[in-house]
N, C-alpha and C positions, 0 to 999 in steps of 0.2 A: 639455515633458511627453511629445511622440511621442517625443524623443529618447529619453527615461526606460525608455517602454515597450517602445520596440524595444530598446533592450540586457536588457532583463527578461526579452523574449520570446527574444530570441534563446540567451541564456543558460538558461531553461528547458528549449528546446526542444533545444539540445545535449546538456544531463547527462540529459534523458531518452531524448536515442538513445543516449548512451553508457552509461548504466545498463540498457538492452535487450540490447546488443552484450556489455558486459563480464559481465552479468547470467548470460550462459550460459555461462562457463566456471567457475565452484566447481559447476555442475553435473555434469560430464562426468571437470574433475579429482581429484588426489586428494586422498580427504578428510582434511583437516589437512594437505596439504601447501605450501608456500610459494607455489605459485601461486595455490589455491585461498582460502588467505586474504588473500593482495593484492586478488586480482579482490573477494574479497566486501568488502573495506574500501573498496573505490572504488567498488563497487554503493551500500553505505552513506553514500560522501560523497557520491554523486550525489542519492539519494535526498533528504536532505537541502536540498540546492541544489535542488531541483525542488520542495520544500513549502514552502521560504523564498521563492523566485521565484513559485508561484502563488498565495500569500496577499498577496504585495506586486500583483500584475497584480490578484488579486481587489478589494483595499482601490483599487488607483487605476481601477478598471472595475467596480463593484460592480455592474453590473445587467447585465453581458454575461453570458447564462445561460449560453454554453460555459465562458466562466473557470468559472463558480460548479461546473459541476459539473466542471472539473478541478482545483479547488481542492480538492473533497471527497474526490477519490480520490489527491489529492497528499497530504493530509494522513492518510487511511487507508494508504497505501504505505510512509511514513515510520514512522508507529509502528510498522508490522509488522516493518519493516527495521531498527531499532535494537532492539527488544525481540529478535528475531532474531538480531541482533549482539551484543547483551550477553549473551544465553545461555550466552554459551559463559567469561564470565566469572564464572559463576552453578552453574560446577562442583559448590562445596561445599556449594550451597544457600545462602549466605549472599546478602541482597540488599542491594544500597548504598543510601545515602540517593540517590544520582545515579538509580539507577533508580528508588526509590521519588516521588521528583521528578519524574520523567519522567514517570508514569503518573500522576500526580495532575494536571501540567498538560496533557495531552492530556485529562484528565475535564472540564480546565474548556473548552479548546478545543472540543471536540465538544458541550457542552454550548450554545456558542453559534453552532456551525454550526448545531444543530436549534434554538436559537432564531430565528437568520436565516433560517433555511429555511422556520420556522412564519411568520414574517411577508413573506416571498413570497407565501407561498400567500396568508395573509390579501390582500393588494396587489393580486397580481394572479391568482388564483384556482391552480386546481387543476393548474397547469402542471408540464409533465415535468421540466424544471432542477431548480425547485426542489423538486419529491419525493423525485429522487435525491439532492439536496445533503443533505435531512432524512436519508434512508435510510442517508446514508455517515455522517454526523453520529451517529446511533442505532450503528451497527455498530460505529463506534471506542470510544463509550461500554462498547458491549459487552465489548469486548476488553479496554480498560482499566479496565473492573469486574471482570472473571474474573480480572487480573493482580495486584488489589489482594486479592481474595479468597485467589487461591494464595498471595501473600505470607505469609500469617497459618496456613499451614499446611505441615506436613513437607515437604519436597522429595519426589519418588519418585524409583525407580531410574531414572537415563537421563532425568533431564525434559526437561535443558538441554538435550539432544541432540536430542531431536522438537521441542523449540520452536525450537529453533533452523531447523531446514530446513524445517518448515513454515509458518514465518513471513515466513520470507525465498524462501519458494516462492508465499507469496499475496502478498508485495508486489512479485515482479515478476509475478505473475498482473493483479494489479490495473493495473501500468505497464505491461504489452504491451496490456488492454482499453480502456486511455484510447488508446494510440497508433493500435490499431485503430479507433474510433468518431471518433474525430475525422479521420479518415481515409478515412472509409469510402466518402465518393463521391469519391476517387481509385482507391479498389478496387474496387468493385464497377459494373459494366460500367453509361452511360446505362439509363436504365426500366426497371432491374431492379425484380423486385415487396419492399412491402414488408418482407415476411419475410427476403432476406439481411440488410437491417440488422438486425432483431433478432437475426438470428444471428452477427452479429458482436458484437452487446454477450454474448451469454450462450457458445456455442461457446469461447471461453476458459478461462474458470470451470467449465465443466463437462469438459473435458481437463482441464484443470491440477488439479482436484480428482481425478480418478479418478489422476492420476499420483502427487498425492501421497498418497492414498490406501494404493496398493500400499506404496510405497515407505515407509511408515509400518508395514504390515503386513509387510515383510520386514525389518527392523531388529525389531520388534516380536520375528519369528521368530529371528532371528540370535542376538539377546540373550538368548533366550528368557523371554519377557515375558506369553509367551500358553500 
């Protein structure tokens, strides 16, 4: 069983440095160009390998609260990064049953992360793990109800195009705050107070949204949209 664990972990713990590293080149190149869709196709396989590897560490370590909550941010990374990815196969507006499948099993998936998450809490009361394990569980629910709902209505102009990079802009948001917080007393110097760890959970999220932000608002302008 250590043997099991350690190739899980280690394998884990690979595709998600290599999904960090490769992560930031479709940012910088160019957009549609051959580089920029390799790097994002191996963002996406990694992505992948990294939510199949933390649900298997989670199911054979169910009660180590770090798995549990890198499991909920592996699994929120992944839907963002395929719904991301397929975006851009969503051109015409038309949706496949593949995607439509996709998002009905991520409903049920999240639906029983915040069930496990509700019976944490019940177990062992009002602990940090498993609040955030509920919170990540609720958020993907979130995303995979807004996706089932767009389904059932007109495409707009350019959807694919904003879903696409701001998708795949919060699942490596999400994959650089997991790498950061479980890391964090490697970073942050002996007795620091503890306020830098909280700002290494939120500090993230709160760039990486004002960047996608902009960058939302200047395509918005480009295409002229606004």
């Amino acid at each position: 069983m250590k043997t099991v664990l350690a190739l899980f972990l280690i394998i884990h713990i690979g595709t998600g440095i290599t999904a960090l590293l490769v992560g930031l080149i479709p940012m910088f190149a160019r957009k549609g160009g051959r580089l920029h869709n390799r790097a994002g196709l191996v963002f996406v396989y990694c992505m992948i390998t990294v939510a199949i590897t933390a649900l298997l560490l989670c199911v054979l370590q169910p009660f180590k609260m770090m798995r549990l909550f890198l499991t909920g941010i592996a699994v929120f990374s992944f839907y963002l990064s395929m719904t991301g990815w397929r975006a851009t196969k969503q051109k015409d507006g038309q949706i496949s049953a593949f995607d439509r499948g996709l998002t009905y099993a991520t409903m049920l998936v999240s639906i029983g992360m915040i069930g496990f998450g509700l019976y944490l809490l019940m177990l062992n009361g009002a602990s940090f793990f498993p609040i955030v394990f509920s919170f990540f569980g609720v958020l993907t629910f979130v995303f995979a109800g807004r996706d089932l709902q767009a389904m059932r209505q007109p495409a707009r102009k350019m959807q694919w195009y904003f879903q696409h990079f701001t998708r795949m802009g919060g699942a490596y948001i999400a994959t650089f705050t997991a790498a950061v917080v479980t890391n964090v007393g490697r970073i942050a110097p002996a007795g620091s107070p503890e306020w830098i760890g909280t700002l290494f959970w939120i500090a993230p999220s709160v760039i990486g949204s004002i960047i996608i932000g902009r960058t939302v608002r200047h395509y918005l302008i480009k295409f002229n949209l606004v």
